[in-house]
N, C-alpha and C positions, 0 to 999 in steps of 0.2 A: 559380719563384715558387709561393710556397706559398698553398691556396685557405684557408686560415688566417688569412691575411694580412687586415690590412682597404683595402687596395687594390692594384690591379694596376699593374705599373710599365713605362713604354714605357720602351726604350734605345734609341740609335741604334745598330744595331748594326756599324756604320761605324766608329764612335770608340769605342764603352760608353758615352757619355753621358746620363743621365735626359733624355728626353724631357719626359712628364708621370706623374704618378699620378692615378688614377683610383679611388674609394673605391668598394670592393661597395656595391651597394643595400643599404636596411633591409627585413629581413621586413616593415613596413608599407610602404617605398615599392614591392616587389615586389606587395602586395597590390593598390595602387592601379594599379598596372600592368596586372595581369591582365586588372580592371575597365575599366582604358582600351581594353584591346585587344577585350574581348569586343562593349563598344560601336563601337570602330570596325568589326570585320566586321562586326556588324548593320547597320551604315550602307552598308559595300561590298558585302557580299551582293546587296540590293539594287539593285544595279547591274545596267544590261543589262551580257549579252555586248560589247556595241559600245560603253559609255564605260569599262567596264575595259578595254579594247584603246586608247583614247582616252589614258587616263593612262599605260600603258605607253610610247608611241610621244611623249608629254611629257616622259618619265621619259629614254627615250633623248635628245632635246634639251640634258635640263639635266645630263647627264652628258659631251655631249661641249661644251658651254659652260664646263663647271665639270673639264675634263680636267686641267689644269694643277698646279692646287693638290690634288684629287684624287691624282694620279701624286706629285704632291712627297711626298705624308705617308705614302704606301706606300713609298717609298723610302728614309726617312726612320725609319721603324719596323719595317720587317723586310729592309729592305736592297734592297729589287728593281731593279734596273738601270732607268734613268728610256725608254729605249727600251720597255722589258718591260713598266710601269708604265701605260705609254700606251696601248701594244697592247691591256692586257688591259681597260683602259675601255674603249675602242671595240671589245672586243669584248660585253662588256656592252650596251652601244648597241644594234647588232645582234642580241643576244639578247632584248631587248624589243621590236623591231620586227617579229622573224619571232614570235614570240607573238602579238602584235596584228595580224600578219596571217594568221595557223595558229590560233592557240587556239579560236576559235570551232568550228570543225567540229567539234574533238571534246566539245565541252559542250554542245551541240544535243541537246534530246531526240534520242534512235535509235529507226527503226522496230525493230519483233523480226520472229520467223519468225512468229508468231499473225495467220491471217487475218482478213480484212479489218479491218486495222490497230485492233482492240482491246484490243494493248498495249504499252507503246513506254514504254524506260528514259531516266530522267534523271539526269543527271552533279550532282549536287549539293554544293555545300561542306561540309565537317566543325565547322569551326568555326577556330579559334587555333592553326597551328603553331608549333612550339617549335623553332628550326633553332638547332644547337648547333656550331658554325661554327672552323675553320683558320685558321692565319696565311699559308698560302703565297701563297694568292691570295685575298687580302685582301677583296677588291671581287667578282672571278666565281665563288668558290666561294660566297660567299651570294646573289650574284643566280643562280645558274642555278638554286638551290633556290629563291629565292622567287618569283620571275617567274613560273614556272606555277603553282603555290603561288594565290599572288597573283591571275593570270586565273580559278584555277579559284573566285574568292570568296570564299576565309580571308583570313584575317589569320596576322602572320610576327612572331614575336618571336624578336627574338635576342640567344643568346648567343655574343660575340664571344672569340676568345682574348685571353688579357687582355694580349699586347704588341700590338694593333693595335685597342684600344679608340677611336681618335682615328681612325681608318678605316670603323669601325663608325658612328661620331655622326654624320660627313658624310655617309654613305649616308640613314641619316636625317633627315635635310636637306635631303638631293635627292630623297626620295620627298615629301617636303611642298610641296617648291617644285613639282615634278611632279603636285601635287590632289591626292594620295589623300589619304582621310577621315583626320583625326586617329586615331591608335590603332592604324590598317590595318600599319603597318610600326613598330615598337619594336626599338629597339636600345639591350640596359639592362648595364652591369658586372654579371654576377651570378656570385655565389658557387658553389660547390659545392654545398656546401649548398643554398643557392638554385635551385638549377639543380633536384635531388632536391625541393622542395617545389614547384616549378612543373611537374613530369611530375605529381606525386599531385595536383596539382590538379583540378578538374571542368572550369575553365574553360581550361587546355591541353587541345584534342582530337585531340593527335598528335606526331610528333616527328620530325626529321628532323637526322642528326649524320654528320659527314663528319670524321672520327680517327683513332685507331688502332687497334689491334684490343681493347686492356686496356682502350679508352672505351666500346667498341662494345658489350661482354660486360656494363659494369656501366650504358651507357643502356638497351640490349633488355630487361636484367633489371626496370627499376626501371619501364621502358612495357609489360613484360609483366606485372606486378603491378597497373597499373593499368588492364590493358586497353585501351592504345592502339598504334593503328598507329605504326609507326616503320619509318624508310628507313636502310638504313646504308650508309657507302660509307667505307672502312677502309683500311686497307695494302695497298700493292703494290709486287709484287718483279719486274715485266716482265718478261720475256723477248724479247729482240729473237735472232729466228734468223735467221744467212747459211749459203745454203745454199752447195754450189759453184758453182752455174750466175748467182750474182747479179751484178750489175751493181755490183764493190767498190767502186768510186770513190762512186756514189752512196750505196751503204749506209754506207758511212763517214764518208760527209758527213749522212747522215740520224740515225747513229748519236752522231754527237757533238750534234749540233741536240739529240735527243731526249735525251740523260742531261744535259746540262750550262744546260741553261733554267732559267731562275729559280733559279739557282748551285744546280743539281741538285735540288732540293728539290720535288718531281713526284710524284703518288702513280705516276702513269700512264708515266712514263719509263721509257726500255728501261737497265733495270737491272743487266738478267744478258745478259751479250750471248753467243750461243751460236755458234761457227763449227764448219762441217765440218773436219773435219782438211785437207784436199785446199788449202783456199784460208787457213787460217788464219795462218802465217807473213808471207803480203803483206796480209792485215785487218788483222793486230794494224800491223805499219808505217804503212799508211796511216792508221788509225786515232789510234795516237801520235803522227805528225807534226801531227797538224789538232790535236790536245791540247794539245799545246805551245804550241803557236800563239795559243791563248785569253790573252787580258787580263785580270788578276784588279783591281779597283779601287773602288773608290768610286761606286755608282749613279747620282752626281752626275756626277761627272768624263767628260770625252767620250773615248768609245775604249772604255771598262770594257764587257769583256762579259761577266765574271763576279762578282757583288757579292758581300756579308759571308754566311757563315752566320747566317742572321735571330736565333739565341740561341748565348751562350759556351759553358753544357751543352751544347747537340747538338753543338756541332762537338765536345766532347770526346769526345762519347757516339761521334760519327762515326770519329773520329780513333783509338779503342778499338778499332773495330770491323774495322778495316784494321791495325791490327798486330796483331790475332789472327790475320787472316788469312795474313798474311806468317808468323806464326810454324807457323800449320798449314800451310805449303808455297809461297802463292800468291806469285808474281814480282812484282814492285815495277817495273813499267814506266814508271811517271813517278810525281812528286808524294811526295804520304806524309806531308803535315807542315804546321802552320800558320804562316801568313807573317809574320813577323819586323816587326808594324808592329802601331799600334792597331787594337781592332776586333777581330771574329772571320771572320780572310781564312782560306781552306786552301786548299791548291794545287791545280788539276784533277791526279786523281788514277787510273791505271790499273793493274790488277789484273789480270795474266795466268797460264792454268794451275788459276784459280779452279773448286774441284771442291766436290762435298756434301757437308755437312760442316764445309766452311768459312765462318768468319760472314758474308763478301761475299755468298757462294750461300745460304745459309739464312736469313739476317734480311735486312731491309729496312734498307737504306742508305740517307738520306737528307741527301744533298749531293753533292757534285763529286767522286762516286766511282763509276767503269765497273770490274765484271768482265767477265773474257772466259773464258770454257770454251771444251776442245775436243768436238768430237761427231762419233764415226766415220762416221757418214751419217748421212741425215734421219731415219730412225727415233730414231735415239740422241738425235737434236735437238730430238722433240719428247717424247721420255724427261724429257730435262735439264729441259724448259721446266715439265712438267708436275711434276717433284719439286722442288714446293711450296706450303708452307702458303696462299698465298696465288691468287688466279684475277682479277686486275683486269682488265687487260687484255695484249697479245700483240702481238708483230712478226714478220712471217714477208716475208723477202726470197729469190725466185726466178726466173727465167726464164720457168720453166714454170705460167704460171698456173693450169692444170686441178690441176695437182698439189697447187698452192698451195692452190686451196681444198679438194682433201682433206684435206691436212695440218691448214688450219683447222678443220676438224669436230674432228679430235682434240685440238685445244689448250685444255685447261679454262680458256678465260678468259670474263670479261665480251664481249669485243672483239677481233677480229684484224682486224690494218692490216698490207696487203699492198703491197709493197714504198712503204712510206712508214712513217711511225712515228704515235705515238698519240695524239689529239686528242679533244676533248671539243667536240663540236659540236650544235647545237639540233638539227637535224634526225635527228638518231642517238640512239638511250639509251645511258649508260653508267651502271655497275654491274657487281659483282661478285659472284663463285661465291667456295663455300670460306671462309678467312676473311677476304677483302676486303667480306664485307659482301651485303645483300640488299636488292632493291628498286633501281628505275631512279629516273636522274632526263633529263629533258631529251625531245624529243621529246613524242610524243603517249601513251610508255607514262610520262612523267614526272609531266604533266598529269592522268594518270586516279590518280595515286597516290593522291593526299589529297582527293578526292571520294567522294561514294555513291551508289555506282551503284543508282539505286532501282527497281522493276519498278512501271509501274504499268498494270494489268489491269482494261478494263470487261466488267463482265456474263460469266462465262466460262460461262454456260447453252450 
């Protein structure tokens, strides 16, 4: 879809059928936008600590009340398995309640080191973030950005990707039915365009864009022109390493959970799977047989536990990318091909023998597609892990714990998750090194992101 276009168009991408179209805003209704959002943070700003924690914990309520129809239109507009769809609201839920019950300690004035307490910083709001928001996960990829966001006193304008535009309005609908002040939460269709005249604006004081790296390169530019803060959180190419001494059965079973969730489409999923030579012959089997085994179907349908690739370009872009690879060497262990039915299905798909070089191991694959490399021992494991452009986050499965967390100090990522795989959880920051991007979100380093940390100092006689 082109940002040309004057609106964006939802498809089921179960069948290809138009959903709806949704018409960019006008440069005047983007203006009047701005204006609603500026008054709604002055209205929230104003708020104590404790009824912003208030509306959060309201916010959680009318999301798992309204789970249903919620889950239907995620499923509906980018494919999500209506299991997956459910999960990932009530984990939203959850993610506004440990806010409302965490968020305030870290926005309480701080004593400092200055005796007898003559100066003591406070966490204060910036003003209007601009969160420029994914289709994988519809719903938690803009609530984890705005729920602290949000406690910390701004207001959240967003822009949605323009196939899960009807995902976007109901969030907004359930921030309103949840109190917050008119304005405090906007979710507007905007254009490209639109998007570049709402960063130079005065009344955006920030941005926050979860993408790819070609979105990352050209938001940072156009918020470093304006001199505002911006979070990025970008591509990722995993690494999940087994070393010899792991526990295969469970890595294998960890390993397929983590590439094949949300029909692959994870920035965070272990992507490049790295085995020891020693143990790799019985991974890669075990690992194929549990591949096989997956259901590819309709998010609707009971059983499916892998849905549509959310657009017909990525899967082709996807479906490119895996016969490069095969033609640079890499083994064709299952899969390789889209399934013979409406809709954009493709088969869980695995890739063995996959080396550098190869598009599996150097670009970011995105859908129901596992490589596996070899690595003559952990050294070479955390070689493999580390040659790439990308540092999101990391798997590392071993026996030996102590080791484990040595090995983790060397692995350039955001995150190493030891022997389990890699989740995005409030009480943790994720974020990435390299070019996955810079700045946390989530946690208490999430929360201080889009504040200003102010010094304020009496009398320093």
């Amino acid at each position: 879809m082109s940002a040309s276009t004057t609106a964006a168009i939802s498809r089921d991408p179960a069948t290809g059928q138009e959903i709806a179209r949704h018409p960019f805003i006008t440069d005047a209704a983007l203006g009047a936008l701005l204006d609603q959002g500026r008054a709604g943070f002055t209205a929230w700003s104003a708020q104590s600590l404790e009824q912003r924690a208030g509306v959060l914990r309201s916010m959680a309520a009318v999301l798992r009340r309204d789970r249903e129809p919620l889950a239907a239109l995620a499923t509906a507009e980018m494919g999500k398995v209506r299991a997956e769809a459910l999960a990932e609201i009530e984990k939203c839920a959850v993610l506004c309640e440990w806010y409302a019950d965490n968020g305030a300690q870290w926005l309480r004035d701080e004593a400092t080191a200055v005796a007898d307490n003559k100066a003591y910083v406070s966490y204060l709001p910036l003003g209007v973030v601009l969160g420029i928001m994914p289709w994988n996960f519809p719903y938690w990829q803009v609530m984890r950005a705005a729920v602290p966001i949000l406690m910390g006193g701004n207001g959240f304008l967003l822009k949605p990707a323009e196939n899960i535009v009807g995902t976007a309005q109901l969030l907004d609908a359930a921030w309103r039915d949840a109190g917050l002040p008119a304005g405090t939460f906007i979710a507007a269709n905007i254009s490209r365009e639109g998007t570049s005249a709402a960063i130079a604006d005065d009344r955006i004081a920030a941005v926050t864009l979860t993408g790819s790296v070609a979105a990352g390169r050209s938001i940072a530019a156009q918020a470093g022109q304006a001199l505002k803060k911006v979070v990025l959180e970008l591509g990722g190419s995993d690494p999940f390493i087994v070393l010899a001494d792991a526990d295969l059965e469970a890595a294998a079973d960890a390993a397929v959970a983590s590439r094949f969730q949300n029909a692959g489409q994870v920035c965070i999923a272990g992507k490049r799977i790295i085995v020891e030579e020693a143990v790799y012959p019985r991974f890669v089997a075990l690992f194929c047989d549990r591949v096989k085994a997956l259901t590819v179907g309709d998010g609707r349908e009971a059983g499916s536990r892998i849905g549509p690739i959310a657009r017909q370009d990525l899967l082709e872009q996807l479906d490119a990318q895996v016969r490069a690879s095969v033609d640079a060497g890499a083994q064709l262990l299952a899969g390789g091909y889209q399934l013979d039915r409406p809709g954009s299905f493709y088969a869980p798909t695995v890739l063995g023998d996959v080396e550098p070089g190869m598009q599996a191991f150097d670009t970011e694959t995105f859908g129901p597609v596992a490589s596996i490399s070899r690595a003559r021992d952990a050294d070479h494991a955390v070689a493999l892990a580390n040659q790439s452009e990308f540092g999101l986050s990391g798997n590392l499965w071993s026996a030996d714990l102590e080791r484990a967390r040595q090995l983790a100090r060397r692995l350039q990522t955001g995150g190493v998750f030891v022997n389990g795989f890699s989740a995005s959880d409030p009480r943790v920051p994720i974020g990435g090194v390299k070019k996955s991007g810079f700045g946390r979100e989530l946690s208490h380093f999430g929360i201080r992101e889009f504040v200003n940390a102010q010094t304020v100092w009496f009398d320093r006689r």
